[in-house]
C-alpha positions as CSV (number, residue, x, y, z in Angstrom):
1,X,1.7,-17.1,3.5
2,X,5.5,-15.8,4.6
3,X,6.3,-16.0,0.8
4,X,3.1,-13.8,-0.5
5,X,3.9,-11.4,2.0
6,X,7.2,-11.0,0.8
7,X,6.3,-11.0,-2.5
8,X,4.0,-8.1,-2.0
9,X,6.0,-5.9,0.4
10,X,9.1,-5.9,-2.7
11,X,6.4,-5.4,-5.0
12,X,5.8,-2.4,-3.2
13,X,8.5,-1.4,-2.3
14,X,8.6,-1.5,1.2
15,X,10.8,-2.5,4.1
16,X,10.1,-4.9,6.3
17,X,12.1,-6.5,9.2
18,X,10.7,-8.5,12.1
19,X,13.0,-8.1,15.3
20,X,14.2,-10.4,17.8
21,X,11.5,-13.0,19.4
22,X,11.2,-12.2,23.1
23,X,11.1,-15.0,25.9
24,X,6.7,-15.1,24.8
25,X,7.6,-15.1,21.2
26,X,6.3,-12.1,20.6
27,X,8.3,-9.7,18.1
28,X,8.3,-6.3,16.9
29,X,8.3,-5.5,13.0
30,X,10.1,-2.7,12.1
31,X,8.7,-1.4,8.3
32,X,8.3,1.2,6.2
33,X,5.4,3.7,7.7
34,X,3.4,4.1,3.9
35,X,-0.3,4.0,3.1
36,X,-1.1,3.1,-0.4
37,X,-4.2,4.2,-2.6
38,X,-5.3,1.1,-4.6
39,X,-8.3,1.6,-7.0
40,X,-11.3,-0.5,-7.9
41,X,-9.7,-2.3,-10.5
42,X,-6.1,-2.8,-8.5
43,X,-3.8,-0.6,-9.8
44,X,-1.7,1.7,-7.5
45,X,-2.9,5.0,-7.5
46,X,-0.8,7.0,-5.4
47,X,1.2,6.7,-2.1
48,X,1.6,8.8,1.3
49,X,4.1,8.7,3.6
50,X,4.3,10.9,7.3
51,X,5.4,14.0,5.6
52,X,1.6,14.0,4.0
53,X,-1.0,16.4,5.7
54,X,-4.3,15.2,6.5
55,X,-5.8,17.3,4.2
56,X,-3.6,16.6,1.3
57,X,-4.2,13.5,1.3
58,X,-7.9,13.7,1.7
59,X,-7.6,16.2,-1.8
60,X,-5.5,13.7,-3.3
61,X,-7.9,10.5,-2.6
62,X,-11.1,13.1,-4.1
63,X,-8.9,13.8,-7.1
64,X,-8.6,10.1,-7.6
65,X,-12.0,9.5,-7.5
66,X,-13.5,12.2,-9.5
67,X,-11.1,10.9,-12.3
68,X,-11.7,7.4,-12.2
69,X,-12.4,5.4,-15.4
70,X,-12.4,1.6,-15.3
71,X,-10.3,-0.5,-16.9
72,X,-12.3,-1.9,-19.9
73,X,-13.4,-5.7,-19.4
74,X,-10.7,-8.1,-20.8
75,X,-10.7,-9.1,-24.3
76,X,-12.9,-5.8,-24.9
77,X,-11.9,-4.1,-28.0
C-alpha cells in the first residue's frame, strides 16, 4: 500500500518524491539512488550508494556472507 511504502522508505531512510502527473498520468519519482544489503534473517547489513565501485561492493557482499551467523530461533535460550 501507499502507507507501507512510506513506512519503509523513512525506515530507511530514503527520499522519495513522485513529480507532476503528465496529461497520461504517468509521473516520474525522484528518490534517493541506494542499494541495500538485507540478510537471511532481515536485518540491514550494509548500504551502497554511486560513489561504491563494482568491486567494492562485490568484497563487501562476500565479507557479509562468509561472516554470517543466524539469528538464534525465538524463545531459544
Amino acid at each position: 500500500t501507499p502507507e507501507q511504502v512510506r513506512a519503509a522508505a523513512a525506515a530507511f531512510r530514503v527520499y522519495v518524491s513522485a513529480g507532476p502527473r503528465d496529461a497520461d498520468g504517468d509521473y516520474v519519482v525522484d528518490h534517493s539512488v541506494l542499494t541495500f544489503l538485507v540478510d537471511p534473517d532481515g536485518l540491514c547489513r550494509d548500504c551502497y550508494g554511486r560513489s561504491r565501485t563494482a568491486e567494492e561492493l562485490a568484497r563487501s557482499v562476500r565479507a557479509h556472507m562468509d561472516t554470517y551467523e543466524p539469528l538464534p530461533p525465538e524463545g531459544a535460550e
